[in-house]
C-alpha positions in Angstrom: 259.9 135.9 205.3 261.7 132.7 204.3 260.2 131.2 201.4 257.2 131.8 199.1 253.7 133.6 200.5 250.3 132.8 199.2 249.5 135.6 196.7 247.0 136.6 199.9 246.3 134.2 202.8 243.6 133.2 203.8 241.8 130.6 206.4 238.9 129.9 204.3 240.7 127.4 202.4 240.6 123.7 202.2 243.4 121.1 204.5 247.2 121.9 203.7 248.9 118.8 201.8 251.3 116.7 203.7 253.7 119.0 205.3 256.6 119.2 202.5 259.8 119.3 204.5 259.1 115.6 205.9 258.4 114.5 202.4 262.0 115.2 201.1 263.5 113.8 204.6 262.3 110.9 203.9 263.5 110.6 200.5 267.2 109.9 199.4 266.7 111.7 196.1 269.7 112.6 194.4 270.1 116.5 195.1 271.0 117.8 191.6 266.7 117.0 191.2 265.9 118.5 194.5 267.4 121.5 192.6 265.6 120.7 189.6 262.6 120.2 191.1 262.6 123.3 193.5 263.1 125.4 189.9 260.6 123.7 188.4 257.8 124.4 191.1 258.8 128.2 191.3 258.4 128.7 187.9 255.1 127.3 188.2 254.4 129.5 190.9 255.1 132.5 189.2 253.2 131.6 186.5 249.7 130.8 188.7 250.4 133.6 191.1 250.3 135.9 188.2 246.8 135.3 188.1 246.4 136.7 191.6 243.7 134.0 192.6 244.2 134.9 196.6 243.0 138.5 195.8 240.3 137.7 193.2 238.9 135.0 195.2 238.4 137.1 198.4 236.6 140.5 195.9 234.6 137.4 193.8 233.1 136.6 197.7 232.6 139.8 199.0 230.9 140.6 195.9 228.7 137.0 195.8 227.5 138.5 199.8 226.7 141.7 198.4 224.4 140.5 195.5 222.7 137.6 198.2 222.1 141.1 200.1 220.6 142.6 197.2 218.5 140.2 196.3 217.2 139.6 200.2 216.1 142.7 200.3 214.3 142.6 197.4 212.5 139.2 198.5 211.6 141.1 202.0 210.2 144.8 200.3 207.3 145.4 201.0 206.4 142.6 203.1 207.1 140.3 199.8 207.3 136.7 199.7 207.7 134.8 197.1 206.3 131.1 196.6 207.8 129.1 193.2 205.4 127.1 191.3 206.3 123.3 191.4 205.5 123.2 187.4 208.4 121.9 185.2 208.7 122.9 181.9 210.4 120.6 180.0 213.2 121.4 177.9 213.5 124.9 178.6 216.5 126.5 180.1 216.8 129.9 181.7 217.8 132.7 179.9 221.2 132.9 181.4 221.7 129.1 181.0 220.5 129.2 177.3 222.9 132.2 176.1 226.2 130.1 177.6 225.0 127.0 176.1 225.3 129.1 172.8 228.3 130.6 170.9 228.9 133.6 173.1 231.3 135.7 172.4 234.3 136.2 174.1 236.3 138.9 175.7 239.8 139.4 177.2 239.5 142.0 179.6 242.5 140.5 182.3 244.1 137.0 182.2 240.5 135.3 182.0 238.5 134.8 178.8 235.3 136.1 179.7 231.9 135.8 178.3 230.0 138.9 177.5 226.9 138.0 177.0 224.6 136.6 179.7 220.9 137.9 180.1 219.0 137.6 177.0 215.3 136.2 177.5 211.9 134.8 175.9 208.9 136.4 175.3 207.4 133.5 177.9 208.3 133.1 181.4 211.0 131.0 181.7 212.5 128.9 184.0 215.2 129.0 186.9 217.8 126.7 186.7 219.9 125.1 189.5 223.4 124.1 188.2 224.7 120.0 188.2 227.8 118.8 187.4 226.4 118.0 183.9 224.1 120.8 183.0 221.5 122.6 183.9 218.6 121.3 185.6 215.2 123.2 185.1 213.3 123.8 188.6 210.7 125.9 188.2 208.7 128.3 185.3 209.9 131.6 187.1 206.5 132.7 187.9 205.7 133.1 191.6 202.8 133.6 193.8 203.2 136.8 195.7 202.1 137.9 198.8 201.7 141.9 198.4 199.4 144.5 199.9 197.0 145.4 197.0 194.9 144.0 194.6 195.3 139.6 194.2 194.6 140.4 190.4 197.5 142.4 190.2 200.1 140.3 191.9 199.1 136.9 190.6 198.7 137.2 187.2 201.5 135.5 184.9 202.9 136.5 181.9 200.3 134.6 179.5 197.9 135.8 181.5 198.5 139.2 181.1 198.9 138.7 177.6 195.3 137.2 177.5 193.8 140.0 179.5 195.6 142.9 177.4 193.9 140.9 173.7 191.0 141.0 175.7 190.4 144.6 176.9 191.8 145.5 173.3 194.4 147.8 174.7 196.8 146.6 171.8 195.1 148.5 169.3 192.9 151.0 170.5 194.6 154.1 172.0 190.9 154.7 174.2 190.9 151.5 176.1 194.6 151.6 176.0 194.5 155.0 177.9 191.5 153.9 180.2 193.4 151.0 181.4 197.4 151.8 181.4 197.5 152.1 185.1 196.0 149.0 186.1 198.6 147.1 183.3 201.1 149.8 185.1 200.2 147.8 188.1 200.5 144.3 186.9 203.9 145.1 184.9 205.4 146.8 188.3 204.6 143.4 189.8 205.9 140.8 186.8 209.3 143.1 186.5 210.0 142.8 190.0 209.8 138.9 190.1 212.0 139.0 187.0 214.7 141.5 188.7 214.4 138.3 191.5 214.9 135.9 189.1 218.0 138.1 186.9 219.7 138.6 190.2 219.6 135.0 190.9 220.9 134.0 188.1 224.2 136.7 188.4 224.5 135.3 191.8 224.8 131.8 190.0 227.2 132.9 187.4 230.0 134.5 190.1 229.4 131.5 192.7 230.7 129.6 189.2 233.8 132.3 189.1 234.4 131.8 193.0 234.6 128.2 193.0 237.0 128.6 189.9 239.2 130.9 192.2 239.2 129.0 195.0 240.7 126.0 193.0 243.4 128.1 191.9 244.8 129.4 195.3 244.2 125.8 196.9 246.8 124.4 193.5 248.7 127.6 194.9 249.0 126.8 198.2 249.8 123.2 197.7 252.7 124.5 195.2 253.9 126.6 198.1 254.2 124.2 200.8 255.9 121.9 198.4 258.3 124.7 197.6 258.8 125.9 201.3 260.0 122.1 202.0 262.6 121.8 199.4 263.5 125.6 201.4 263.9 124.0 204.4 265.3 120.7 203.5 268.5 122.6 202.2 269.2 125.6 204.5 267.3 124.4 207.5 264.8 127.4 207.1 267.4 130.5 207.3 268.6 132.7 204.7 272.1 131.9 203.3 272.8 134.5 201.9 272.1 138.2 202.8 271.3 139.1 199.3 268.8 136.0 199.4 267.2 137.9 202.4 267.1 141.4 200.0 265.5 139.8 197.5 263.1 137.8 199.3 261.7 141.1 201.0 261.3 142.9 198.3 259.5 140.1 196.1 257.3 139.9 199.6 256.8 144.1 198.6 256.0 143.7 195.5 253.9 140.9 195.8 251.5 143.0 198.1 251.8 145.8 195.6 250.6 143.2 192.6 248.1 141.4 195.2 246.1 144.8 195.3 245.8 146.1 191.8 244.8 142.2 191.4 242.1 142.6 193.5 241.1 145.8 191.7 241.3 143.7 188.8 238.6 141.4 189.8 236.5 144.7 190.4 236.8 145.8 187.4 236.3 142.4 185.1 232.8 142.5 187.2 231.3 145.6 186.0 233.2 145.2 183.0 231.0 142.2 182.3 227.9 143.3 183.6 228.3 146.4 181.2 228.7 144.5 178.4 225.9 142.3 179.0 223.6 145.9 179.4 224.9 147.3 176.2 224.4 143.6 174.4 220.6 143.6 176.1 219.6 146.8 175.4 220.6 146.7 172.0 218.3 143.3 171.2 215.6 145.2 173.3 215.8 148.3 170.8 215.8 145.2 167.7 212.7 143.7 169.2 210.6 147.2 170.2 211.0 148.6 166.3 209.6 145.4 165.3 206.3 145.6 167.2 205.6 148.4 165.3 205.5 146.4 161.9 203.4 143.3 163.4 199.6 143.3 162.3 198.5 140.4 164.9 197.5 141.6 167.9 198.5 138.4 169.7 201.8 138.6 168.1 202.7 142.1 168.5 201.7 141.6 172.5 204.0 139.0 173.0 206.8 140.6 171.1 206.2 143.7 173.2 206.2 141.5 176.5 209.6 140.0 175.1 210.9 143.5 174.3 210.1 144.3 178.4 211.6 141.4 179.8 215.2 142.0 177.6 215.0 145.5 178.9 214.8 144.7 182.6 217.6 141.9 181.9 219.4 145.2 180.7 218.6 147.3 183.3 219.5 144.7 186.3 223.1 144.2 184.5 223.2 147.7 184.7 223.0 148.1 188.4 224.9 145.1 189.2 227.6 146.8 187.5 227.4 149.9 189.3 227.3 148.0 192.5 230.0 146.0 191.8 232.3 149.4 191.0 230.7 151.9 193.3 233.5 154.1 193.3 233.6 155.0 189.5 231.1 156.9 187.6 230.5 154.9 184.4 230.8 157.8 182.0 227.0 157.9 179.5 225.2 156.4 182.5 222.6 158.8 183.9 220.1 158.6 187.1 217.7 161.1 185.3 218.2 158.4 181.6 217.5 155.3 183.9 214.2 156.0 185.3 212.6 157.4 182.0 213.9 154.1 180.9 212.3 152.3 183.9 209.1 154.5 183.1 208.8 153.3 179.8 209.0 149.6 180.7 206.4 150.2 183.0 204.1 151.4 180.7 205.4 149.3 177.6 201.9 147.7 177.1 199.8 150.5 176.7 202.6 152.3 174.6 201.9 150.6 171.7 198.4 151.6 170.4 199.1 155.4 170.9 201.9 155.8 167.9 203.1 159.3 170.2 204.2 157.4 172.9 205.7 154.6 170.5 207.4 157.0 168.9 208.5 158.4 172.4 209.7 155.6 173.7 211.5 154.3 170.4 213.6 157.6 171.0 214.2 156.8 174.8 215.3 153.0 173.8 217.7 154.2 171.1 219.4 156.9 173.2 219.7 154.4 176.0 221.1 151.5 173.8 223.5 154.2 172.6 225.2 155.3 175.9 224.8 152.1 177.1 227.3 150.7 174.1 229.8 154.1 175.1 229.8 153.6 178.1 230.8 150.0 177.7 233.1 150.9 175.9 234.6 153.6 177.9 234.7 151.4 180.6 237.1 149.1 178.6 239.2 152.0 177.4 239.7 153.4 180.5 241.1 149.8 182.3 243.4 149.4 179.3 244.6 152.9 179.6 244.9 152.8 183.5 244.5 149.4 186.0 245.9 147.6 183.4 248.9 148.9 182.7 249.6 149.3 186.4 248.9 145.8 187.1 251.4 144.6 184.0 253.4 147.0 185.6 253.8 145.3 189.2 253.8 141.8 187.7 256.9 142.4 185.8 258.4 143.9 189.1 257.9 140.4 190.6 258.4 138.1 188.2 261.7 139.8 187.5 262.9 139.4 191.4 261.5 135.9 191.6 263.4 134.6 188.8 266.7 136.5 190.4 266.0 135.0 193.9 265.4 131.7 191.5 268.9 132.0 190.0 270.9 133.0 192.7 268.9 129.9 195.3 269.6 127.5 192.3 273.1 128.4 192.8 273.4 128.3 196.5 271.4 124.9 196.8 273.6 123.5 194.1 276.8 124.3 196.0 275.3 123.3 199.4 274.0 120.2 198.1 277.1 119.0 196.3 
C-alpha cells in the first residue's frame, strides 16, 4: 500500500483534513522543504504511532460497553430501580474525584503515566460527580431510593441511618443484641453495598470514558499527520512506487505494523487490569488500616462509623477487583481466589454485627489481612509478568518498525530529492 496506514483504521473518527495532495499543488514551495517537510512529518509519525492510539482506542471502547453492560444489569436485578436524591452536598467530591485531585501516585506500566490509585471512600455517603471541563461537579449524595421486593425498611435506609439504628439497638457493644439482629443489618448492608457497587462502577466507567476521549485525540492528530504525509507521497511520484525496494519496504513496515498494532491492543488490556489491581491491593490495604482501628475506639458512635468506613473501602476493593478480572478474562490473576472472595464478601456483609463478638473480629481481622496480602501479590505478579512477557514483545515489534520506517525514510528522502531537483 502506497504511503502510511493508520496504526488501525477506523470510521468512528472525526472529518479528514483538507485532502493533502491539493494543498502542495497549489503551493510553489521550493522542493528541498517539501523534502524536509515530508521527513519531518514521518518522524512524527513514528513517534505517535508508537503509542498505538488506533488499537488502544478501539479495546478502551469495547471495554467502556462492557462495563455500561455491567452496570445495566446491575440497575435491572431483581426488578431494581434506582431513583437519585436531588440533595446537593456542598463541597464534597466523590471518592474517585477526591483521590485524583490528590497526590496520587504514579505508575509506568506502557507509554502512559498511569494513576494507581482511584477508589478510596468516606465513612458518609458521598456524592456522584459528573465531569466539566473545569472540575468536578457534585450531583447528588449517592444514596438512592430503591424499588426492591422485601421489606421498605430495609431498602431505604441511608448510611446515617443505619448508623442511628445500629447505636440504637446497641448492637455495637453487646454481642446478645448484636446476635439477635445480624440478619436484619445483613439485610440492610446487602442493600447499601449494592447501591455503592452502582455508584464504584459508575465512577470506573467515568475514569476510561476520560482515557477514550484521550485516545481518540491521538489517532485523529494521527490521521491528520497521515493524510498530510500521503500528499507530499503523491505530489512527487504521482502515487506509485519508484523504486522496487520502496515497494519491499513499504510491505513489510505495513507487516509489521499489524504485528505491533496487536500486542498494542493487548497492551491496553493489560494497563486496565493492571490498574484496577492496583487500586484493589491500595483499597484493601486502607480497609485492613481502618478495621484494626475499630477495635481500639471506646465511642460507640465512633467505632460504627469507622466500621461503616471500613465496609465501604472494602467494596471499593472488591469492585476494582472484578473490573480487573473482567477487563483480562483470559488470565488467571495468580493469589486471587473464588473460594477467598466470597468469605471476603461474607464478612462485609456482616461487618456490623462483627464487632461486639471479639471471635468474629478476630475472624474477620484474619480474613482482611490474608486478603490484603494476596491482593498486594497478585498486584504485583501481574506487573512482573507484563514486564517479563507483553512487554518485551511489544518493545520487540516497535523496534521492527521504527527500524524499516526510518530505512523507507532514508531511501524516499533520497529518491524525492533526486526527483525533485
Amino acid at each position: 500500500m502506497m504511503g502510511c496506514s493508520s496504526s488501525m483504521d477506523t470510521s468512528n473518527i472525526t472529518e479528514e483534513p483538507v485532502n493533502g495532495l491539493a494543498r502542495w499543488q497549489q503551493m510553489s514551495a521550493d522542493p528541498v522543504s517539501i523534502v524536509k517537510e515530508y521527513v519531518r512529518l514521518d518522524e512524527k509519525i513514528s513517534k505517535l504511532e508508537s503509542t498505538c492510539p488506533g488499537p488502544r482506542m478501539a479495546t478502551a471502547e469495547a471495554w467502556v460497553e462492557h462495563l455500561q453492560t455491567k452496570r445495566n444489569s446491575l440497575l435491572g436485578m431483581d426488578g431494581m430501580e434506582v431513583v437519585p436524591k436531588v440533595q446537593q452536598p456542598k463541597d464534597e467530591l466523590s471518592p474517585l474525584a477526591a483521590q485524583r485531585n490528590s497526590n496520587e501516585d504514579i505508575l509506568v506500566v506502557d507509554a502512559y503515566d498511569t494513576p494507581t490509585t482511584a477508589l478510596h471512600v468516606a465513612a458518609n455517603p458521598t456524592p456522584f460527580a459528573t465531569k466539566q471541563q473545569n472540575g468536578v461537579v457534585p450531583i447528588g449524595n449517592g444514596v438512592g431510593v430503591v424499588a426492591r421486593h422485601g421489606n421498605d425498611i430495609v431498602t431505604n435506609t441511608p448510611t446515617q441511618d443505619l448508623a442511628n439504628l445500629a447505636l440504637n439497638l446497641g448492637v455495637v457493644g453487646d454481642v446478645n443484641k448484636a446476635s439477635t439482629h445480624e440478619d436484619f443489618f445483613a439485610n440492610l448492608s446487602e442493600s447499601a453495598l449494592h447501591l455503592i457497587s452502582l455508584r464504584y462502577f459508575t465512577e470506573i466507567l467515568d475514569h476510561t470514558k476520560v482515557r477514550l476521549k484521550a485516545h481518540m485525540e491521538s489517532y485523529a492528530a494521527l490521521n491528520e499527520l497521515y493524510v498530510n504525509q500521503d500528499g507530499i507521497i503523491a505530489f512527487i511520484s504521482g502515487g506509485t512506487y519508484m523504486s522496487r525496494l520502496e515497494e519491499s519496504l513499504d510491505s513489510q513496515l505495513e507487516t509489521a505494523r499489524d504485528v505491533r498494532d496487536k500486542l498494542g491492543s493487548a497492551l491496553e488490556q493489560w494497563h486496565i487490569c493492571g490498574t484496577l489491581l492496583r487500586a484493589c491491593a491500595n483499597s484493601a490495604t486502607q480497609c485492613l488500616h481502618q478495621w484494626r482501628k475499630v477495635a481500639k475506639i471506646v465511642n460507640p458512635k465512633d467505632k460504627i462509623q469507622a466500621a461503616l468506613e471500613c465496609r465501604n473501602t472494602l467494596q471499593a476493593s472488591l469492585i476494582s477487583l472484578e473490573c480487573a478480572q473482567l477487563s483480562l478474562p483470559h488470565v488467571e490473576i495468580k493469589y486471587v481466589s473464588n473460594r477467598q472472595i466470597l468469605a471476603v464478601k461474607h464478612c462485609n456483609v456482616y461487618i456490623i454485627t462483627d464487632i461486639a463478638n471479639l471471635a468474629r473480629y478476630e475472624h474477620t481481622s484474619k480474613v482482611l489481612a490474608a486478603y490484603e496480602s494476596n491482593m498486594s501479590k497478585g498486584s504485583t505478579w501481574l506487573y512482573e509478568t507484563f514486564n517479563k512477557t507483553l512487554r518485551k514483545d511489544f518493545d520487540k515489534a516497535e523496534e521492527t518498525v521504527r527500524n524499516l520506517s526510518k530505512t523507507l525514510r532514508e531511501h524516499r528522502e533520497e529518491m524525492f530529492t533526486a526527483a525533485r531537483s
